[in-house]
C-alpha positions as CSV (number, residue, x, y, z in Angstrom):
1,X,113.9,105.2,113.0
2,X,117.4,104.7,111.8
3,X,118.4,102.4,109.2
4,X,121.3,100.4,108.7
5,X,121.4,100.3,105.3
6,X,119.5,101.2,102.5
7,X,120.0,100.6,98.9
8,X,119.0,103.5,96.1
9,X,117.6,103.1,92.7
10,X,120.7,105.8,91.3
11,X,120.2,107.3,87.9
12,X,122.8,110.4,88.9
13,X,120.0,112.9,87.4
14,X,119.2,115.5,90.2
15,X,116.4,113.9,91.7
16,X,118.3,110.6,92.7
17,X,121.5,112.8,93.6
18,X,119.8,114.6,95.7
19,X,117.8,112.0,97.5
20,X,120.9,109.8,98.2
21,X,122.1,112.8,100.3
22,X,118.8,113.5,101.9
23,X,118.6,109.7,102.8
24,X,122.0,109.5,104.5
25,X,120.9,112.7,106.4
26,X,117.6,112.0,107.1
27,X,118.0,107.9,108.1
28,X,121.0,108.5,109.4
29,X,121.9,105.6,107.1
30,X,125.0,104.1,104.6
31,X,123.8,104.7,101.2
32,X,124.1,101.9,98.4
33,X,123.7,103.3,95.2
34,X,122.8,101.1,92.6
35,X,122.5,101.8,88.8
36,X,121.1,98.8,86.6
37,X,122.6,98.7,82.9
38,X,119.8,97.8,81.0
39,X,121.1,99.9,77.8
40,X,121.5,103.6,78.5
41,X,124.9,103.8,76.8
42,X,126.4,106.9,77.7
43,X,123.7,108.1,80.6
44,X,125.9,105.5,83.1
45,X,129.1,107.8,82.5
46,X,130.7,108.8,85.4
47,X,127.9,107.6,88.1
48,X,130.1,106.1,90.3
49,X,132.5,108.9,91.1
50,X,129.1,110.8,91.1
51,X,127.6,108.7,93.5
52,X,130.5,108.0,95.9
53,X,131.1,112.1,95.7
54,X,127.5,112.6,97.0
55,X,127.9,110.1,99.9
56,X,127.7,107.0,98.5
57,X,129.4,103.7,100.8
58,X,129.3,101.8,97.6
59,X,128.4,101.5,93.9
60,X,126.7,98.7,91.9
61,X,126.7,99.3,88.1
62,X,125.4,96.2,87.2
63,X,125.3,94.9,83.4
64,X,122.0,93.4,83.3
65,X,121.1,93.8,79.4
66,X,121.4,90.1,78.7
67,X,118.9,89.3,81.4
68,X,116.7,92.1,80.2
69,X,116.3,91.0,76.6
70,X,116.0,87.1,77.0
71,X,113.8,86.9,80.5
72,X,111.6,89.8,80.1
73,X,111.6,92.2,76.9
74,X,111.3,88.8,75.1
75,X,108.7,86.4,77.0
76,X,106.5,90.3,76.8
77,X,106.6,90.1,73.0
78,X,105.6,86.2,72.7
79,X,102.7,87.3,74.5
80,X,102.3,90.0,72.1
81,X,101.7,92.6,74.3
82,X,100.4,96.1,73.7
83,X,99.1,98.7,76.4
84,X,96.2,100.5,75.0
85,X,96.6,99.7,71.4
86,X,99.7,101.6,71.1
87,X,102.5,101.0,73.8
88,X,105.1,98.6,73.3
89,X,105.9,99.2,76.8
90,X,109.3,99.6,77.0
91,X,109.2,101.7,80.9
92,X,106.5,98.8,82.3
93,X,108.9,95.8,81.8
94,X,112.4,97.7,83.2
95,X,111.0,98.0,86.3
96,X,110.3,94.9,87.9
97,X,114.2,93.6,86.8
98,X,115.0,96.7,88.5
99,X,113.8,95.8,91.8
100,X,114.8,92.0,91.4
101,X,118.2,93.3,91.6
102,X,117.9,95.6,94.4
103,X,116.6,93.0,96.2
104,X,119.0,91.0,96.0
105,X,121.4,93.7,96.4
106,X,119.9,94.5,99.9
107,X,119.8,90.7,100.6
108,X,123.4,90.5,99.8
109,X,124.6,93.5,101.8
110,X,121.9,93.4,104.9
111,X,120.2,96.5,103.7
112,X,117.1,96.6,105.7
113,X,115.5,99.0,103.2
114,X,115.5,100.0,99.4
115,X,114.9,103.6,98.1
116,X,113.7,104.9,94.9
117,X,113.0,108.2,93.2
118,X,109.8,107.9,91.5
119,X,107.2,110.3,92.3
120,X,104.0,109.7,94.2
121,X,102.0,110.7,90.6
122,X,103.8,108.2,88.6
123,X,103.6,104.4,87.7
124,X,107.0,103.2,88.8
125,X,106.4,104.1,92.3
126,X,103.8,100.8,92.1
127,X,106.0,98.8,89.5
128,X,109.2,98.9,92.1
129,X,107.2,98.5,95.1
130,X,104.5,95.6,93.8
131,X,107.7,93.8,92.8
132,X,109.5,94.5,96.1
133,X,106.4,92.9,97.8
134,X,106.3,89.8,96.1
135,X,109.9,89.0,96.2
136,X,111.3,90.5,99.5
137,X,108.5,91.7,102.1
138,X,110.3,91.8,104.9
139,X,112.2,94.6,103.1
140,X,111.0,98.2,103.9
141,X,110.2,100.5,100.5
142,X,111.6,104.4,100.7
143,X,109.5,106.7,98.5
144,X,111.0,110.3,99.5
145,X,108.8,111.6,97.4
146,X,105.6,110.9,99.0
147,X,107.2,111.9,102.0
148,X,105.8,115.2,103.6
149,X,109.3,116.1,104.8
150,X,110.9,115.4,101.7
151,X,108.5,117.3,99.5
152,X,108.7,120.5,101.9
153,X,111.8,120.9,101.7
154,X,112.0,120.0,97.7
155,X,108.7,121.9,96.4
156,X,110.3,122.2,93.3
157,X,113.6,122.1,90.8
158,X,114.7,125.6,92.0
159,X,115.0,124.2,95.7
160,X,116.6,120.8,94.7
161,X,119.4,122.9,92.8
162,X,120.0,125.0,95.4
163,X,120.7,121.9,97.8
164,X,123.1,120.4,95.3
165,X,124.8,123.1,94.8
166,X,125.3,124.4,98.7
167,X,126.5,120.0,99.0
168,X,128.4,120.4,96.2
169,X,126.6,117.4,94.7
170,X,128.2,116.7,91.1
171,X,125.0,117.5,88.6
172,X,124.3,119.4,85.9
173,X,120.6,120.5,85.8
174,X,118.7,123.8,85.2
175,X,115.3,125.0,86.6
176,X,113.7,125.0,83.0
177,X,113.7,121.3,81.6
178,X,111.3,121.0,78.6
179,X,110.6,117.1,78.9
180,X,112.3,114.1,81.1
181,X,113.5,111.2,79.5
182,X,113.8,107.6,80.4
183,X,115.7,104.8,78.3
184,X,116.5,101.4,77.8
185,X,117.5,98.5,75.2
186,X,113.3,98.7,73.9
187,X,113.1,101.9,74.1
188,X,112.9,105.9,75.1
189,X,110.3,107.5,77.0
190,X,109.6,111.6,76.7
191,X,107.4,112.9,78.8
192,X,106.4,116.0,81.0
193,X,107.4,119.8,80.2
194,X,106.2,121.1,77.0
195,X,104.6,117.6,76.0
196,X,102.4,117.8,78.7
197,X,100.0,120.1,76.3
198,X,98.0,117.5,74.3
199,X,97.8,119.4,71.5
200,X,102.0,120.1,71.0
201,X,103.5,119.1,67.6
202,X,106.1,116.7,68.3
203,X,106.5,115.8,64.7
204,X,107.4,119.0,64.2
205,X,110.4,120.3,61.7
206,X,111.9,122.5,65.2
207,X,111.5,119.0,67.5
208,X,113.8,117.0,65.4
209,X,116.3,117.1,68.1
210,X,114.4,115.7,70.8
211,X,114.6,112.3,69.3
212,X,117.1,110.3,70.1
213,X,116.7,106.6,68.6
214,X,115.1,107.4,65.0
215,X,115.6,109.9,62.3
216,X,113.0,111.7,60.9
217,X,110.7,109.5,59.1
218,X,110.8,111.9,56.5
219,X,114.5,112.2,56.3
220,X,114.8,108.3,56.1
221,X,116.4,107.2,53.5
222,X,114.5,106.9,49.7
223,X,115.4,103.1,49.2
224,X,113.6,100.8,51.3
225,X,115.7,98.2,52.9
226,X,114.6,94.2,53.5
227,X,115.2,92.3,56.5
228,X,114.5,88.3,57.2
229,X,114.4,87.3,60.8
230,X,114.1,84.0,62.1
231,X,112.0,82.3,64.9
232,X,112.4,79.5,66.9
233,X,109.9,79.0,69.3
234,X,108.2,82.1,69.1
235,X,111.9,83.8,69.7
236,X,113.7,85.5,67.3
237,X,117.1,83.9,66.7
238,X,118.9,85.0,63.9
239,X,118.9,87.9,61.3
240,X,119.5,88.3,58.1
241,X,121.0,84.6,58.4
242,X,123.2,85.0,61.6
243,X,122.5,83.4,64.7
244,X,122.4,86.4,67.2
245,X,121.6,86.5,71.0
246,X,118.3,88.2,72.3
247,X,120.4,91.1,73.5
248,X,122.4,91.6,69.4
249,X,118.6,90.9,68.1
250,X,117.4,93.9,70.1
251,X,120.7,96.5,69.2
252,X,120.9,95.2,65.7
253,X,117.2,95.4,65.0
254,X,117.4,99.2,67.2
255,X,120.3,100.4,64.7
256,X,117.3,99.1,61.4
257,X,114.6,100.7,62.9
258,X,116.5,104.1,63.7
259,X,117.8,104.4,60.6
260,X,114.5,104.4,58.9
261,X,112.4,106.3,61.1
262,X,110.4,103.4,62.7
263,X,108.6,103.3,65.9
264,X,107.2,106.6,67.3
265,X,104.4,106.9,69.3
266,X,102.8,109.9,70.4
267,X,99.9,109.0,72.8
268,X,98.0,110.1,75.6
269,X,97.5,106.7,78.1
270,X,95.8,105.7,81.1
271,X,98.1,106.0,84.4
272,X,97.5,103.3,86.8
273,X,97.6,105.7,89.3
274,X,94.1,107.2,87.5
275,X,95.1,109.8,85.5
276,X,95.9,110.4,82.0
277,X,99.3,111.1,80.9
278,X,101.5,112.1,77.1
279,X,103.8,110.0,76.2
280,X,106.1,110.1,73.0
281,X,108.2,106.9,72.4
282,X,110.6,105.3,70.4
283,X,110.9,102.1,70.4
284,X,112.2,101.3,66.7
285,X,113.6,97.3,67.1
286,X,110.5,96.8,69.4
287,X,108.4,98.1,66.2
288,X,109.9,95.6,63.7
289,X,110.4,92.5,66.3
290,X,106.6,93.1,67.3
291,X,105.4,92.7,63.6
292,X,107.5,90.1,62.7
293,X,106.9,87.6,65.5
294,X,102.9,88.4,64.3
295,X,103.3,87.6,60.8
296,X,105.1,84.6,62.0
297,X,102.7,83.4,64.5
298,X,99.7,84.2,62.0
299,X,101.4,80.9,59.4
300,X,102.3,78.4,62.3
301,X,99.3,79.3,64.9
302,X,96.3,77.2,65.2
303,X,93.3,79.5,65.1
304,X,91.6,79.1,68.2
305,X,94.6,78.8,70.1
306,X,95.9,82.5,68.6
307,X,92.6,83.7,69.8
308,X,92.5,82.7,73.0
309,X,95.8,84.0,73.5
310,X,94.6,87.2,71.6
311,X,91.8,87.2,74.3
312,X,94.4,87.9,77.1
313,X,96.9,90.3,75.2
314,X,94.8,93.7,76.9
315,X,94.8,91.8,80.5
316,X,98.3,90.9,79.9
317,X,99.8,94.4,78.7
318,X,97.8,95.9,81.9
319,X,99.4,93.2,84.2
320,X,102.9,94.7,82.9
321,X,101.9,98.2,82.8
322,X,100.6,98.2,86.3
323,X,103.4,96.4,87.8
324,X,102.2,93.3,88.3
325,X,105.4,91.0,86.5
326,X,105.5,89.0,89.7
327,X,102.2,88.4,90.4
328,X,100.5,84.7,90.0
329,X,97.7,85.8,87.2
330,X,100.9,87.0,85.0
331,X,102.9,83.4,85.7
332,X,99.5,82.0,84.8
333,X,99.5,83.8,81.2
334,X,102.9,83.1,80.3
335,X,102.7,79.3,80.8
336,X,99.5,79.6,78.5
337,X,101.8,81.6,76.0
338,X,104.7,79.6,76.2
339,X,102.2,77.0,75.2
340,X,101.4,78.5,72.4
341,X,104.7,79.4,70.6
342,X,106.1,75.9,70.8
343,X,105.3,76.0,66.6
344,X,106.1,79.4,66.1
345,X,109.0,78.7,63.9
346,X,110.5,79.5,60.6
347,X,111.6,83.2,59.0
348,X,109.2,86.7,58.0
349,X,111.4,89.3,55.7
350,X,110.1,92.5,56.1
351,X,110.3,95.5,54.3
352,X,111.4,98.8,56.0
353,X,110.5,102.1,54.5
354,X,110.1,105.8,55.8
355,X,108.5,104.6,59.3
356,X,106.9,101.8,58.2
357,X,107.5,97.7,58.7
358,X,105.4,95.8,55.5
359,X,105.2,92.1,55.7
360,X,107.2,90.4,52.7
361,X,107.1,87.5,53.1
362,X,106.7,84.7,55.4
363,X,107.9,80.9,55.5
364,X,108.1,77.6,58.2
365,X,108.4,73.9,58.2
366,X,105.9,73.8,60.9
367,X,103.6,76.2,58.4
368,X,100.0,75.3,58.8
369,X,99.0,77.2,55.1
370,X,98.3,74.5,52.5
371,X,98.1,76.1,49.4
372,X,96.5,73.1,47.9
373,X,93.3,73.4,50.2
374,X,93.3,77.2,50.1
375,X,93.3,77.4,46.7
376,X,90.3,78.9,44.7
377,X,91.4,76.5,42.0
378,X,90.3,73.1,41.6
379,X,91.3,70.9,45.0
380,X,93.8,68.1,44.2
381,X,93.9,67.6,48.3
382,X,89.7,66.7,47.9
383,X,89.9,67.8,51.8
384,X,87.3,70.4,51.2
385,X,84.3,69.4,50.0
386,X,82.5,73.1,48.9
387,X,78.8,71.0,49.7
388,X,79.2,70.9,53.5
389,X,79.2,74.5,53.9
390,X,75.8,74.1,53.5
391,X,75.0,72.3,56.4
392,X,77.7,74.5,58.3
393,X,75.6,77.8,57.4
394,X,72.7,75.9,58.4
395,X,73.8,75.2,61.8
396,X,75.4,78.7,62.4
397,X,71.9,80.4,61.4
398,X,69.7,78.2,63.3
399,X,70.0,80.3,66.3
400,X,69.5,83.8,64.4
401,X,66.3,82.2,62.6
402,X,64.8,80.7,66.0
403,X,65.2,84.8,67.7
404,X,63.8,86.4,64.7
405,X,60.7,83.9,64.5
406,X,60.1,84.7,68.2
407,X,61.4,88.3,68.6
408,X,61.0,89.7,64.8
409,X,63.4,91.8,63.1
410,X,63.2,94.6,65.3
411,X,65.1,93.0,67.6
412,X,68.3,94.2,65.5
413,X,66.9,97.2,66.4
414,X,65.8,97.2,61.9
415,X,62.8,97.7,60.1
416,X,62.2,95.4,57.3
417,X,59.7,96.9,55.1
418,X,56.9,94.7,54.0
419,X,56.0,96.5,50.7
420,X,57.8,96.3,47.3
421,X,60.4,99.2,46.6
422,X,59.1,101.2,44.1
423,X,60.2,100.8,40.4
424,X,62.8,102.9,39.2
């Protein structure tokens, strides 16, 4: 069936290139390419004349950077989220921004479709199309690469080159590619190719130059530097004393954590897809805002508000990671985080040194650390009397007294012994 319209997530690598073409021959369709700038720098060169030279009707190169930082990157970090322990998810949270726009691209233009080039092993494939579903269903989703057609004629690199060069699509690619890369204002993603073997050295001397955000932690410089950011609301506002947008937070706090070798994470994850995947990210101002807005959260937090929160960070970072941004259950745990950061205010300085972020110190108005009551010296606040943590242990062991009077010790799964240890 023909289409109209259809409007392409572009990057102008090879894969997309090609794919626009194959669209407009295959749908019989006008192609609108669209490239989001969500902080690639100098990737978005020269995509439009690439795109309108490979058959493109129109371009959108939208800025969208601003948007990025304050409505997703930064509501993500108040939650404090963290895929598997590790990931700062800097991929996950592009994606459903991504295909807000393309909506509204298609909307705008009467685009009966959107197209994308993610492959059918991948997670994107689900993060654009989850998000397409919830805010446009009536719009149809192209995936050419789970398409039989598309993957016959395409069954690898060699063949794609081949068709851009006999279209004379603009692209510079080779058949032997030893990772792919993806990147954005939190981070850069390296995967595939020679990082595929679990057991490569990325930290080693002869990778250096596959980095692109951080030095060498080991070539970072010998002095360590401090840094003081300030919170308001659980967002960080200002550094080092100037009063900076969410977007100059994340570049200013990228350029600190390059320079001294901050945020790399080599890790093999969980696909949502089912399998397991190597990643190796940077994500160098993600690192330092991450551990700041912790530190910061840890003086004004009540307790059991920060562990219920805490309770939801693993359901939370697999909402995101699986593509589910849009989704009710995630709009459910960011009104309960929102909540909780209405007191996370005041300033952490850090110390950055050779790949590491150290807490320095941390300060607020709204700072619920008395020193007074805290202190191992004499109380002058009298609001901790010492004697009722008797009855507090009391109460606490009850339970663990009544189970071993019924059950015995061996319920632990321990054997008390009955008779005296022998004398040394």
């Amino acid at each position: 069936m023909a289409k109209n319209k259809i409007v392409l997530a572009y990057s102008g690598g090879l894969d997309t290139s090609v794919i626009l073409k194959w669209l407009k021959e295959t749908y019989d369709a006008e192609i609108i390419a669209f490239t989001a700038d969500i902080g690639q720098q100098d990737e978005l060169d020269g995509l439009e004349e690439k795109a309108l030279a490979t058959g493109a009707s129109k371009v959108y190169i939208d800025d969208l950077r601003d948007e990025f930082a304050k409505d997703f990157i930064y509501p993500m970090f108040q939650a404090g989220a963290l895929y598997e322990g590790q990931y700062l998810l800097g991929t996950s949270i592009a994606r459903p921004l991504i295909a807000k726009r393309m909506v509204e691209i298609a909307r705008a233009e009467g685009a009966n479709a959107i197209a994308h080039g993610a492959t059918g092993k991948g997670n994107d494939q689900v993060r654009f199309e989850l998000a397409a579903a919830a805010l446009a269903p009536e719009i149809e989703v192209i995936a050419p690469w789970r398409s039989e057609q598309f993957r016959n004629e395409f069954p690898g690199r060699a063949e794609m080159i081949a068709y851009a060069e006999k279209h004379q699509i603009p692209v510079q690619a080779s058949a032997a590619k030893p990772y792919s890369m993806d990147r954005n204002l939190l981070h850069i993603s390296f995967e595939s190719g020679m990082l595929e073997d679990p057991w490569f050295d990325a930290t080693a001397p002869e990778n250096k130059s596959m980095y692109v955000l951080s030095v060498d932690p080991e070539d970072a410089p010998d002095t360590a530097e401090y840094v003081e950011l300030a919170f308001e609301q659980g967002n960080c506002t200002a550094i080092n004393g100037e009063a900076l947008t969410p977007l100059q937070v994340m570049e200013k706090l990228n350029a600190l954590g390059g320079k001294h070798g901050i945020g790399r994470v080599d890790m093999v994850e969980n696909r949502f897809v089912g399998m397991k995947s190597r990643g190796v990210y940077e994500t160098p101002g993600g690192t330092i805002l991450f551990t700041a807005h912790r530190k910061m959260e840890s003086l004004t937090m009540d307790r059991d508000v920060m562990h219920l929160r805490d309770s939801l960070i693993s359901r939370y970072s697999s909402t995101v990671y699986n593509g589910f941004w849009f989704a009710p259950e995630r709009l459910a745990m960011q009104a309960l985080v929102a909540e909780s950061q209405k007191h996370v205010t005041g300033t952490v300085r850090l110390k950055l040194y050779k790949g590491n972020v150290m807490g320095a110190g941390v300060q607020s108005p709204l700072s619920l650390y008395n020193p007074d009551i805290a202190t191992m010296e004499a109380d002058p606040t009298q609001a901790y009397d010492q004697n009722d943590a008797t009855g507090f242990i009391h109460l606490n062991a009850l339970r663990l007294k009544v189970a071993s009077g019924v059950h015995g010790s061996e319920v632990h799964g321990i054997q008390i012994k009955k008779e005296p240890a022998a004398s040394v």
